[in-house]
C-alpha positions as CSV (number, residue, x, y, z in Angstrom):
1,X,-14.0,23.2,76.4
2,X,-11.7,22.5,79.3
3,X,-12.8,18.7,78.9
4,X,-12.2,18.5,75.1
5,X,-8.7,19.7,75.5
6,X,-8.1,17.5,78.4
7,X,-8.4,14.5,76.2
8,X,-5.4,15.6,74.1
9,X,-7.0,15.3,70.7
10,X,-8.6,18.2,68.4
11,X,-11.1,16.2,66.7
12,X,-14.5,16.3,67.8
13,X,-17.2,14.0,66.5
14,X,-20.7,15.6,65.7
15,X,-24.0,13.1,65.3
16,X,-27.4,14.6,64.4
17,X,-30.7,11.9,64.7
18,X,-34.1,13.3,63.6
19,X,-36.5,12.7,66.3
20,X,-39.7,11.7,64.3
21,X,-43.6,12.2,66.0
22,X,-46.4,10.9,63.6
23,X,-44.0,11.0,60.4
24,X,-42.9,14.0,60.8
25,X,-39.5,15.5,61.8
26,X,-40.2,17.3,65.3
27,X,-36.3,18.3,66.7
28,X,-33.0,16.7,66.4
29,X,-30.7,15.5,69.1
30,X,-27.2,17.0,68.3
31,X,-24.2,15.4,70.4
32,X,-20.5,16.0,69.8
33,X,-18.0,14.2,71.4
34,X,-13.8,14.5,71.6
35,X,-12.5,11.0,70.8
36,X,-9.6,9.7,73.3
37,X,-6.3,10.0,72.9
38,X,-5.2,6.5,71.6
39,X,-2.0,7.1,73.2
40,X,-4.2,6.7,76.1
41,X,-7.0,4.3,75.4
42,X,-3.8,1.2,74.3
43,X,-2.6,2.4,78.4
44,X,-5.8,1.5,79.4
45,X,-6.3,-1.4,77.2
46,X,-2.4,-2.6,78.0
47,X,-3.6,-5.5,79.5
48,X,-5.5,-7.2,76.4
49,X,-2.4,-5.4,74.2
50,X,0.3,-7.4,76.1
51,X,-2.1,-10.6,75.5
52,X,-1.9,-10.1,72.0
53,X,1.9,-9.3,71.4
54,X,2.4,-12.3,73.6
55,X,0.2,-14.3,71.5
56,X,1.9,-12.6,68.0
57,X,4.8,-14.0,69.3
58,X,3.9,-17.3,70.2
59,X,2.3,-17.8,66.6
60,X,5.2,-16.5,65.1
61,X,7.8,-19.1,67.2
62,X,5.2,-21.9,66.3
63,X,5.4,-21.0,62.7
64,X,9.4,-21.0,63.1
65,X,9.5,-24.3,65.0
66,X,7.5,-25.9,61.7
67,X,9.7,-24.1,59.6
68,X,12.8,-25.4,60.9
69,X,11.3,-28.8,61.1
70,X,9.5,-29.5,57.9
71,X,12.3,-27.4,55.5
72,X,15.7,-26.7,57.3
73,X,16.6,-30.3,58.8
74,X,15.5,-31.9,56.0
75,X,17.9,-29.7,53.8
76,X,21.0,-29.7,56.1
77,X,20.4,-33.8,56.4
78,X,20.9,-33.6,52.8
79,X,23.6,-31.3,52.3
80,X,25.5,-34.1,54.5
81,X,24.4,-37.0,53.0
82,X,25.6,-35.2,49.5
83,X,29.2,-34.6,51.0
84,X,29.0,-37.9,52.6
85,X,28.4,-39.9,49.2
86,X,30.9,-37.1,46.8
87,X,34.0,-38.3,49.8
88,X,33.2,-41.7,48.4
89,X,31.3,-43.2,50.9
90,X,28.7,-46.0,49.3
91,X,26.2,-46.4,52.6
92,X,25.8,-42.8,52.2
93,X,23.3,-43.6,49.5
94,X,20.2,-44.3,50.8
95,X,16.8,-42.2,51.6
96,X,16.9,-39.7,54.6
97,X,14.7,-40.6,57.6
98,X,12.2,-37.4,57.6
99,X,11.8,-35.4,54.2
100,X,9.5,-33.2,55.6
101,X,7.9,-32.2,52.4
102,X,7.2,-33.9,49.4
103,X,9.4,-31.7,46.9
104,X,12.1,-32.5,49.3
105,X,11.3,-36.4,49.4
106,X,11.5,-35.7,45.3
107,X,14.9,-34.2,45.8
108,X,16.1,-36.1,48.1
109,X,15.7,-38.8,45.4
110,X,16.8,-37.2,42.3
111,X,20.1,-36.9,44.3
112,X,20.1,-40.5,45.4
113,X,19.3,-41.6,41.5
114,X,22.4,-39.0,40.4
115,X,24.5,-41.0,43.2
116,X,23.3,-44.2,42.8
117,X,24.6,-43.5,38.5
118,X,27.2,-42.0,39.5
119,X,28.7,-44.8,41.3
120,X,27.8,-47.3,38.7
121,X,29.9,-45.3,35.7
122,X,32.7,-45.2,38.3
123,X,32.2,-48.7,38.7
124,X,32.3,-49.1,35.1
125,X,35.3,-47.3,34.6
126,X,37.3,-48.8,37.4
127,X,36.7,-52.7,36.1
């Protein structure tokens, strides 16, 4: 009893096997056990826990990185390039250097298209 409580928990785990002899049932081996205190099995274990929350972390900075190169540069080059081309400038339109995805290379050159027929009715109008 002194053990059980020791371990900090008040659940205790019961297993009964048959023990068979020529097909038939002749005892049973009863064991109970307290489980540990989990508390105190991740302290045990903290070595293989800090591996893993050190390796949550590195996967999760990874997945940022890609993030911030495949969607966010890619947007913020073409916020610029949109400000760029509506203060007037005309080498403003053209294709950015890395779309990182293809519905941004789409975007990218639905805005060009809009730019590029933009200027050309302003064009127009001026003449």
């Amino acid at each position: 009893p002194l053990y059980s409580v020791s371990r900090g928990t008040k659940v205790r785990v019961f297993v009964a096997l048959p023990v068979a002899v020529n097909g038939k049932v002749a005892g049973v081996v009863y064991v109970s056990r307290t489980p540990n205190n989990i508390i105190k099995h991740l302290y045990g274990e903290r070595g293989k826990v800090t591996a893993a929350a050190i390796a949550i972390l590195g996967g999760t900075l990874l997945i940022g990185l890609v993030f911030l190169r495949t969607v966010s540069r890619p947007i913020y080059a073409l916020i610029d390039r949109t400000q760029r081309i509506a203060a007037g400038e005309r080498d403003a339109i053209r294709p950015l250097d890395h779309h990182g995805t293809r519905e941004m290379a789409e975007l990218s050159a639905a805005f060009l298209d809009m730019a590029e027929k933009l200027q050309a009715r302003s064009d127009s109008i001026q003449t």
